[in-house]
N, C-alpha and C positions, 0 to 999 in steps of 0.2 A: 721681170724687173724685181720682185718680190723676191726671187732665189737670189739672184745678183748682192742685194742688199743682207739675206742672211748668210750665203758666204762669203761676203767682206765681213759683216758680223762676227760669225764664228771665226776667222780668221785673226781678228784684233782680238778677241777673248782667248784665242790659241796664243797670241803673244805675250797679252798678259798673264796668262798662267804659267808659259815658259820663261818668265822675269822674273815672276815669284818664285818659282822654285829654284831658280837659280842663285837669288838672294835670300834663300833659305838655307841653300848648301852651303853658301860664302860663311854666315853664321854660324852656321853649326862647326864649319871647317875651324873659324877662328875662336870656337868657344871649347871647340877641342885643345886646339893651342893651348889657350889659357889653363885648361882643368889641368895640363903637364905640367905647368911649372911650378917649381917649388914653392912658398910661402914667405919666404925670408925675399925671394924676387918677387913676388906680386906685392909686399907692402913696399917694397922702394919706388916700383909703378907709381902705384898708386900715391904716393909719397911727391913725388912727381907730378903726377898731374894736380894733386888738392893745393900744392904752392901756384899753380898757374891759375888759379881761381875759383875757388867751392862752389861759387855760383853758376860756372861755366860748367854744360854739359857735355860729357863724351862720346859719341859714338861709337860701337863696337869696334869701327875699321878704323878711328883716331885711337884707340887702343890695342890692337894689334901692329898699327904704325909705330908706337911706343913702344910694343916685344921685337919689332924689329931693329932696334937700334941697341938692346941690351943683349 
């Protein structure tokens, strides 16, 4: 009973580690994006998002959404 219970164990900790790194790739994937684009484009981004509200924050992937449309 005792093994049963540490390989479902291990098993949901094997998932959460392959989520994490997968959501680490995603990041790093769209932070690569970003370092490419020029500078004269990231203030109009960003130009962009500070009129939709200063107070509102952005997620990396609401910001990559954003280089998607430019």
């Amino acid at each position: 009973m005792a093994s049963s219970y540490n390989d479902e164990f291990g098993s949901n900790n094997n998932l959460r580690i392959s989520l994490l790194k997968k959501q680490e790739m995603e990041v790093t994937e769209i932070l690569d994006r970003i370092i490419k684009l020029s500078d004269s484009l990231l203030v109009q981004i960003f130009s962009v998002l500070l009129t939709r509200g200063i107070h509102n924050l952005y997620s990396l992937k609401e910001v990559a959404l954003c280089l998607t449309l430019y």
